[in-house]
C-alpha positions as CSV (number, residue, x, y, z in Angstrom):
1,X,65.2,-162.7,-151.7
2,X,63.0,-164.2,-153.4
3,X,60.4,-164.4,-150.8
4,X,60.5,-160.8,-150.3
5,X,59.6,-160.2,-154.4
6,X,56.2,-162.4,-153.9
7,X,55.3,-160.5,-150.4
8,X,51.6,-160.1,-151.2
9,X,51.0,-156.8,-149.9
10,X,52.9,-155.2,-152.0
11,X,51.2,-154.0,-155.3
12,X,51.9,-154.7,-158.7
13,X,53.4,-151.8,-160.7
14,X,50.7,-151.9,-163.5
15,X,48.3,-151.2,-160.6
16,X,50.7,-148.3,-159.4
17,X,50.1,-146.8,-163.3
18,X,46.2,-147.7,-163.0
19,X,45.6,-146.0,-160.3
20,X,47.5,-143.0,-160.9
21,X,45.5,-143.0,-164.6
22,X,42.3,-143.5,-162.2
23,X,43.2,-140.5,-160.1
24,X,43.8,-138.0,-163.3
25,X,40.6,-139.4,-164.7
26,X,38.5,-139.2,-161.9
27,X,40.5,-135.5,-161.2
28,X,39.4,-134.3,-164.4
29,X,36.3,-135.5,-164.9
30,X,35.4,-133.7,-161.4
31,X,37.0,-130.6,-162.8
32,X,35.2,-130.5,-166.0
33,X,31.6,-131.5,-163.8
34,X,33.1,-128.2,-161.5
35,X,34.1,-126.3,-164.5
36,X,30.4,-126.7,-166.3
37,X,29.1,-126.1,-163.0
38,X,30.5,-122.6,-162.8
39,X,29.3,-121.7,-166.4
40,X,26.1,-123.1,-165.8
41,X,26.2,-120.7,-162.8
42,X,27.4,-117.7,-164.3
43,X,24.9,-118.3,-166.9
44,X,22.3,-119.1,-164.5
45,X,23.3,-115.6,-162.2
46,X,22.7,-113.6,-165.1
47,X,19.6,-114.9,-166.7
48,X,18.2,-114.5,-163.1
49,X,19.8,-111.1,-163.1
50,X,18.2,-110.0,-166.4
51,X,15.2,-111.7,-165.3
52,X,15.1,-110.0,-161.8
53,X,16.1,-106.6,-163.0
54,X,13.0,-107.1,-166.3
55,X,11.0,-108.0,-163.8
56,X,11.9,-104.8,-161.2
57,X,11.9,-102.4,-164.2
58,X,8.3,-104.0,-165.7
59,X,6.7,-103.5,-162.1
60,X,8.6,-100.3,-161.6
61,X,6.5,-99.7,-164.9
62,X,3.0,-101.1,-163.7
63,X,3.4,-99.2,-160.4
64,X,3.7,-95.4,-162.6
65,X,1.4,-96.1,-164.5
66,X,-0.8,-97.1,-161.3
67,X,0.7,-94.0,-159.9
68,X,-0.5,-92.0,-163.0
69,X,-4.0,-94.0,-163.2
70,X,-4.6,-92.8,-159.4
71,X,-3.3,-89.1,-160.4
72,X,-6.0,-89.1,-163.0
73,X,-8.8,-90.1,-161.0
74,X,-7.5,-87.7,-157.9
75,X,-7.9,-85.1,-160.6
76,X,-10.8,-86.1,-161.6
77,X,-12.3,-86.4,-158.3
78,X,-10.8,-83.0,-157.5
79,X,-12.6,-81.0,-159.9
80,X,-16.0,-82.8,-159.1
81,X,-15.9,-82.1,-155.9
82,X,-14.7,-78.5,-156.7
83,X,-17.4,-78.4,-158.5
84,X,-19.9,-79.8,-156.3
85,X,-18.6,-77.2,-153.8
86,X,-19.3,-74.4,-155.7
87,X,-22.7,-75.6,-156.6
88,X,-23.5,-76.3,-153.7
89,X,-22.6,-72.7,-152.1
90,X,-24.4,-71.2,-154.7
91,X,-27.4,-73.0,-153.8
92,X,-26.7,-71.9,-150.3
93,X,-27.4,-68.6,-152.2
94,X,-30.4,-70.0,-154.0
95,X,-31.6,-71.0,-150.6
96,X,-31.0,-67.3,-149.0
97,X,-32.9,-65.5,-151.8
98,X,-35.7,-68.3,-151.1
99,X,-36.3,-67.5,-147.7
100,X,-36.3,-63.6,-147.9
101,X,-38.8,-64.0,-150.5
102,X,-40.9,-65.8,-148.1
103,X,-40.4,-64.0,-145.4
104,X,-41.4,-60.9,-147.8
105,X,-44.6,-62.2,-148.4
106,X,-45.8,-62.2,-144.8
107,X,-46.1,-58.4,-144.7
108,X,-48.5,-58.6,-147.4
109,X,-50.3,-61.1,-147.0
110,X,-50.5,-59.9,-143.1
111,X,-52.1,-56.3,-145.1
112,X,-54.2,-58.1,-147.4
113,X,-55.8,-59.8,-144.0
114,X,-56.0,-56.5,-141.9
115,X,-57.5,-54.4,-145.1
116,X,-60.3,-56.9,-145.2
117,X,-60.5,-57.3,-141.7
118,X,-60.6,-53.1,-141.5
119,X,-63.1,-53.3,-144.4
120,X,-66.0,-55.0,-141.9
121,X,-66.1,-52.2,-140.2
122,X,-68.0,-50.7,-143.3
123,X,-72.0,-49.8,-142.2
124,X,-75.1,-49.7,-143.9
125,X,-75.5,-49.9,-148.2
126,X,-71.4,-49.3,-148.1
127,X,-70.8,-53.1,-146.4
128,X,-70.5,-54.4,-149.9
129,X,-69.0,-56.9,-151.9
130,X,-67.4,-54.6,-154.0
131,X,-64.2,-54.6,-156.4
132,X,-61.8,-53.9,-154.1
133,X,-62.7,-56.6,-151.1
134,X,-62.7,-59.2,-154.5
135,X,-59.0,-58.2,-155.3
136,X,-58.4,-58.4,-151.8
137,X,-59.3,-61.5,-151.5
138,X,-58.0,-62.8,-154.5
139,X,-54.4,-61.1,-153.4
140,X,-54.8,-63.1,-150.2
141,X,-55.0,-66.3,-152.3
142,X,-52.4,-65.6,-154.3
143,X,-50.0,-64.6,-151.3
144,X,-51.0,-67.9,-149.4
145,X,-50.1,-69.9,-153.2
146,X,-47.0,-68.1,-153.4
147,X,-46.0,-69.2,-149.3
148,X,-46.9,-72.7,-150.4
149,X,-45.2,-72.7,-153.6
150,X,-41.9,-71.0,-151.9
151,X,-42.0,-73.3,-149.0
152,X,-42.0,-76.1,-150.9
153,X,-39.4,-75.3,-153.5
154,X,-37.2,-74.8,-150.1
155,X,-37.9,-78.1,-148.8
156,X,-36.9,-79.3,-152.5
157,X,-34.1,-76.7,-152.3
158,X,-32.7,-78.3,-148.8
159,X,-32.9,-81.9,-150.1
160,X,-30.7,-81.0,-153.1
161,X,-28.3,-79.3,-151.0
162,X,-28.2,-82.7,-148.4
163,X,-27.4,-84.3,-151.5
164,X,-24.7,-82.3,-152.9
165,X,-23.7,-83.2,-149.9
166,X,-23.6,-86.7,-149.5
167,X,-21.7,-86.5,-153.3
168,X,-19.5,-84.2,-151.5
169,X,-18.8,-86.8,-148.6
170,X,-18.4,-89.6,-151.0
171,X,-15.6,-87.6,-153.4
172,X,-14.2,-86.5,-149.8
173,X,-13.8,-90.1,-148.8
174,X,-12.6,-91.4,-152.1
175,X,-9.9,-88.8,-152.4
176,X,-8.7,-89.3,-149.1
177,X,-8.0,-93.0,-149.9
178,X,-6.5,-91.6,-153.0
179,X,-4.3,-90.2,-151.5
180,X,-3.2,-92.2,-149.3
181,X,-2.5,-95.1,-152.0
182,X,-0.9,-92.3,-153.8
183,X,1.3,-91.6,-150.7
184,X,2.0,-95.4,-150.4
185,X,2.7,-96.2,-153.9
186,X,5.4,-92.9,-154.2
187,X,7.1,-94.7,-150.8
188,X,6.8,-98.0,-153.1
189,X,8.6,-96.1,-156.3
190,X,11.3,-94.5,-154.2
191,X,12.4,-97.6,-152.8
192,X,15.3,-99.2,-154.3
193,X,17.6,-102.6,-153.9
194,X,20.1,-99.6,-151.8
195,X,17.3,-98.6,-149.6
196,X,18.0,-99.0,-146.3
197,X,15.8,-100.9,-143.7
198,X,14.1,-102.5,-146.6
199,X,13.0,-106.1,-144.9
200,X,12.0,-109.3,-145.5
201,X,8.1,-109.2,-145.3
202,X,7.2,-113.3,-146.1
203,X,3.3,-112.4,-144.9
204,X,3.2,-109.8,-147.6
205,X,2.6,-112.3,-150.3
206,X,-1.2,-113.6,-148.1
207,X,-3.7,-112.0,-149.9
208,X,-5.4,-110.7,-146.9
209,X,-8.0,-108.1,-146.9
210,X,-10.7,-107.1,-149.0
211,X,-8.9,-106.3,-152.4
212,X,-11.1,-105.6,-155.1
213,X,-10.4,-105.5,-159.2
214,X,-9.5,-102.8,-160.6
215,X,-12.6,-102.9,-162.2
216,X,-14.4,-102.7,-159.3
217,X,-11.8,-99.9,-158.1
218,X,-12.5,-97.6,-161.2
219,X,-16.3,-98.2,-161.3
220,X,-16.3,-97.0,-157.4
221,X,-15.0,-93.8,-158.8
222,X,-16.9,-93.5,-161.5
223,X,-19.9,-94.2,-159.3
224,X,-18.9,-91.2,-157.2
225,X,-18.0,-88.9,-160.0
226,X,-21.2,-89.5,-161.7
227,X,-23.0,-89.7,-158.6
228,X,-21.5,-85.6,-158.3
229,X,-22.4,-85.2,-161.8
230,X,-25.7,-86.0,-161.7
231,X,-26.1,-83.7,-158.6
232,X,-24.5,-80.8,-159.9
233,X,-26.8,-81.3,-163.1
234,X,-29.8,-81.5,-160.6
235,X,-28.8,-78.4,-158.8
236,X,-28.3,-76.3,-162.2
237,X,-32.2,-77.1,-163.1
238,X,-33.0,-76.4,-159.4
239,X,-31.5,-72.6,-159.5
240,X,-32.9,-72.4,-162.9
241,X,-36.2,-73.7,-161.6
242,X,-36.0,-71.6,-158.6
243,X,-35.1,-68.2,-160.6
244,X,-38.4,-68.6,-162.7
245,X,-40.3,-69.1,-159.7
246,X,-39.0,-66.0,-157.7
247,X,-39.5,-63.9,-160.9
248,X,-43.1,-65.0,-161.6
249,X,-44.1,-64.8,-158.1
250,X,-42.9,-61.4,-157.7
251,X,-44.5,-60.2,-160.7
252,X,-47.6,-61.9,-159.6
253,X,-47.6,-60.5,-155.9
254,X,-46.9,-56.7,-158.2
255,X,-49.4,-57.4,-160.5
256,X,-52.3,-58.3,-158.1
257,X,-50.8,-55.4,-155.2
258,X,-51.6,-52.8,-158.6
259,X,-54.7,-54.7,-159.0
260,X,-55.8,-53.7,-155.4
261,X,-54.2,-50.3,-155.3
262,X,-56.3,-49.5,-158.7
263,X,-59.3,-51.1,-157.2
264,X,-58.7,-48.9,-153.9
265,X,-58.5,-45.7,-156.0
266,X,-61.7,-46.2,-157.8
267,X,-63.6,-46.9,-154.8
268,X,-62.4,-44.0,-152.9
269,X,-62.9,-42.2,-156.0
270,X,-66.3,-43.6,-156.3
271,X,-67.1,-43.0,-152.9
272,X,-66.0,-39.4,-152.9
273,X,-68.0,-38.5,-155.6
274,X,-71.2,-40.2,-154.2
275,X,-70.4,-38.6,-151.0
276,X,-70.0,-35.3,-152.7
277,X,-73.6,-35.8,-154.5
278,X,-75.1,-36.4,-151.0
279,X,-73.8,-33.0,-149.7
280,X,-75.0,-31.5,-152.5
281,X,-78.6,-33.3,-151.7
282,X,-78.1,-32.3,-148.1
283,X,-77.1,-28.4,-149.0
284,X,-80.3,-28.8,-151.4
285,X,-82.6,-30.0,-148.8
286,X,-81.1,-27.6,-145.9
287,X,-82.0,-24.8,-148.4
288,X,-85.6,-26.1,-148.8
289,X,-86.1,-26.7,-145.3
290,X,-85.1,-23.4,-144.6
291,X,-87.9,-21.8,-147.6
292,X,-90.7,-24.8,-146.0
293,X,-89.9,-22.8,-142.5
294,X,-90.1,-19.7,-143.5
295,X,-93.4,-20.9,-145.5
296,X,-95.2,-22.2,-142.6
297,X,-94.1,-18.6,-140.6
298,X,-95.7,-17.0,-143.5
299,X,-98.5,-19.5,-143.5
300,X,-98.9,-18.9,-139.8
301,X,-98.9,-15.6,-140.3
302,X,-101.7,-15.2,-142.9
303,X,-104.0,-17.4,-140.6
304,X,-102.8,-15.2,-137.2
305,X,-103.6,-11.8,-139.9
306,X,-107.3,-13.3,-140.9
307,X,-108.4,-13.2,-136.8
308,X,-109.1,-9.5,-137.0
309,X,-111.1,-9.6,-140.0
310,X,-113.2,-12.7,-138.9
311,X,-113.4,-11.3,-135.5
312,X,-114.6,-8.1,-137.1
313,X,-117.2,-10.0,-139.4
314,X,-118.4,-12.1,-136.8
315,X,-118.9,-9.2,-134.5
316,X,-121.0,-7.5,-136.7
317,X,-122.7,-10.1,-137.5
318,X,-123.4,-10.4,-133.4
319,X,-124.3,-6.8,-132.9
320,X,-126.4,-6.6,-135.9
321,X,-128.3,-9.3,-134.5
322,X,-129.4,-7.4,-132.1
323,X,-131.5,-5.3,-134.4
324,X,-134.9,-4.6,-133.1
325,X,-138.2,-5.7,-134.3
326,X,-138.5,-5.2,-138.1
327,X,-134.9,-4.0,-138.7
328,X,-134.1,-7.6,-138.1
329,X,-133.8,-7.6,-141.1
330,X,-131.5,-10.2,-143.9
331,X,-130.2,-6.9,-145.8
332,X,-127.1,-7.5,-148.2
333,X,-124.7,-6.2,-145.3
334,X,-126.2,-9.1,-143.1
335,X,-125.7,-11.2,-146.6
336,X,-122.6,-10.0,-147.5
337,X,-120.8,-10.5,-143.6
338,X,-122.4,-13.8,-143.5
339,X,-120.5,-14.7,-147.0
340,X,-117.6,-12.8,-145.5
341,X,-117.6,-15.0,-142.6
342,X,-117.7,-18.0,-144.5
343,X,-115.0,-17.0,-146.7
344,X,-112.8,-16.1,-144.1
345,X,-113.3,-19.1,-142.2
346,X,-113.1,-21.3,-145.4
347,X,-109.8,-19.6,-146.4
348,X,-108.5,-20.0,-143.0
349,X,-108.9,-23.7,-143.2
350,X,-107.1,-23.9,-146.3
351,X,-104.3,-22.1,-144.9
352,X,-104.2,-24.4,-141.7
353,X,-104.4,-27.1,-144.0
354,X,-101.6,-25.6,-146.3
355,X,-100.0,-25.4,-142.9
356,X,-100.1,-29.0,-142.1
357,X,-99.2,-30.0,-145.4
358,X,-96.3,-27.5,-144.9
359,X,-95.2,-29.2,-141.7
360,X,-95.7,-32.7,-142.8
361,X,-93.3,-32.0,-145.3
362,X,-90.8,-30.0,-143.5
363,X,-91.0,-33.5,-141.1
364,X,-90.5,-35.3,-144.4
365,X,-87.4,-33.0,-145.0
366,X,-86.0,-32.9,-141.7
367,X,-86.0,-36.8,-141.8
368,X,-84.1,-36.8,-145.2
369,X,-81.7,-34.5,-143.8
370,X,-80.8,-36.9,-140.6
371,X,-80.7,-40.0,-143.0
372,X,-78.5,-37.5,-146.1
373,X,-76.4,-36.9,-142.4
374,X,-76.1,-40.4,-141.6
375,X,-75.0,-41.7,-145.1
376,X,-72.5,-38.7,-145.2
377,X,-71.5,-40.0,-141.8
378,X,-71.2,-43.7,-143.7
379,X,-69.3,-42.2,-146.8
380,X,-66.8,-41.0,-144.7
381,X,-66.6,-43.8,-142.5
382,X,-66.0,-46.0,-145.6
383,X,-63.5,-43.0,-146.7
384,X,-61.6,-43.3,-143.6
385,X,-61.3,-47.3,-143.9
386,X,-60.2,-47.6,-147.5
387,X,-58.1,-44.0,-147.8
388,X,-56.7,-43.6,-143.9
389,X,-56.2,-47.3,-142.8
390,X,-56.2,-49.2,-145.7
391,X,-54.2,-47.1,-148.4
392,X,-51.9,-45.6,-146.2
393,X,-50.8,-49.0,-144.8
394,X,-50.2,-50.7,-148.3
395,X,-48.0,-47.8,-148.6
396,X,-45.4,-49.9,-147.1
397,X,-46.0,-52.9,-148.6
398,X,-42.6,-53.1,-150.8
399,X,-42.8,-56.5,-153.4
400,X,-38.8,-56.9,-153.9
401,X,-37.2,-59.3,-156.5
402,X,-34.6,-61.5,-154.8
């Protein structure tokens, strides 16, 4: 019996209230490690909630107000490039109204060329370098100036327009990316934690790409927007600049077309009257030729009517020279047929000689007729150049304002 109390496997009974003491101990101390466990994770589940749903609701925030920022410049983008649009149409316009204004100064300046061209054709004293071929040529000039000055406010005219252009493609471009962020950033702001097929995306947090700031992203904007700006200001001077020239150049091309219409007038006038005053010369000198002929018939006439009498005298003075002997005699009939004689022979010359004279200047007459004829001939000649070709083809010539 005694042997069995001392059996040394067997523990004490202090040992038995130890260990039980140990097991609560240990038991509770776990649970109150467990118990502060689950607090600290409650607490910990929602500061991580607040935290997570701050943190949603403050990027849900950022990523309006990025929506809103790229809204603004979308807008703003939009009316520039409205704006360069309609600009640029309206240069278009500009452009049109250039070119018909050029193309109506050909005809003129075409006339101009023909008038002097027809004006060569002028003969004699009336080939001149008178008032008319001056305006002429100064219209000429002033045509060619206008051409040069038209042609180059088109070239300008075109390289504004490839610029308003290029603005146009640059807004285009920009807005199209706009939009597309726009697009991807409404996707982002719809999504929610209920979204379905939202996925893990672990690569989506590599900065990969070339992202810019978003300094650089609203300076890139505002490079484009003031890029338009500055285009659309360019194009304004250019119409303005383009409407002063088409307004001067027309009134210059008028001005200078009356200059050479007026000169035309006065010339034709001029010419009309001198060509008048050499008909009147002409009629004048047809008259007097017709008095010098009728002179030398007369003249001829009085020396054909003094043949009798100085046949008569003469053959007296034969016959009575057959006087015989003494009444061979020098009497005062002998005396007074020899003066008779004389005098009719003497007055005969003066008549031939008053004939000569007469026909030397009925010559003299006849040759100022032909060269009175020829001028007329010239007159109307230069009439038929300035009032039939000339005039009546810068009828047509219609100076428009575009």
């Amino acid at each position: 019996m005694a042997r069995l109390l001392q059996d040394p496997s067997k523990l004490h009974p202090s040992e038995w209230y130890t260990a039980n003491k140990m097991q609560r101990a240990t038991t509770e101390s776990q649970k109150s490690r467990s118990e502060c466990m689950i607090a600290e994770s409650w607490r910990l589940v929602d500061e991580i909630e607040k935290t997570t749903q701050k943190t949603q609701s403050d990027v849900n925030k950022k990523l309006e107000q990025r929506r809103e920022e790229i809204k603004f410049w979308k807008q703003e983008l939009d009316n520039k490039l409205e704006q360069i649009v309609h600009e640029t149409e309206m240069l278009l316009t500009f452009k049109n109204r250039l070119e018909r204004a050029l193309e109506g100064c050909k005809e003129p300046l075409v006339i101009a060329q023909k008038c002097l061209l027809y004006r060569q054709r002028r003969v004699g004293i009336d080939l001149v370098h008178d008032e008319v071929e001056q305006e002429l040529l100064k219209e000429a000039e002033v045509l060619q100036g206008i051409i040069a000055l038209l042609g180059c406010t088109l070239e300008q005219t075109n390289e504004q327009i490839r610029r308003n252009r290029s603005a146009k493609y640059n807004l285009e471009m920009d807005l199209k990316d706009k939009f597309t962020a726009l697009t991807i950033d409404d996707y982002c702001a719809s999504l929610t934690n209920d979204t379905p097929h939202i996925i893990y995306a672990d690569n989506a947090m590599k900065l990969e790409g070339n992202f810019v700031s978003p300094e650089d992203w609203i300076d890139f904007s505002n490079v484009n927007v003031e890029k338009a700006d500055k285009q659309r200001n360019n194009s304004l001077a250019l119409k303005a600049l383009i409407d002063g020239i088409l307004s001067q150049t027309a009134n210059d091309m008028r001005k200078q077309c009356e200059m050479v219409n007026t000169a035309f007038k006065n010339r034709v006038k001029e010419v009309k009257d001198a060509k008048h005053k050499l008909e009147t010369l002409l009629a004048m000198v047809m008259d007097e030729i017709a008095s010098q002929e009728k002179n030398i018939a007369a003249l001829k006439k009085a020396i054909a009517d003094k043949e009798g009498p100085v046949k008569v005298a003469q053959t007296r003075l034969e016959v009575r020279n057959h006087r015989p002997n003494v009444e061979l005699c020098y009497d005062t009939v002998h005396s007074s047929l020899m003066s008779e004689v004389q005098e009719i022979t003497k007055n005969i010359q003066r008549l031939k000689d008053a004939l000569a004279q007469a026909q030397t200047e009925l010559k003299g007459l006849s040759r100022r007729q032909l060269s009175l004829e020829e001028e007329i001939k010239v007159k109307e000649n230069t009439l038929y150049i300035d009032e039939v070709l000339c005039m009546q083809m810068r009828e047509s010539v219609c100076i428009n304002n575009y």
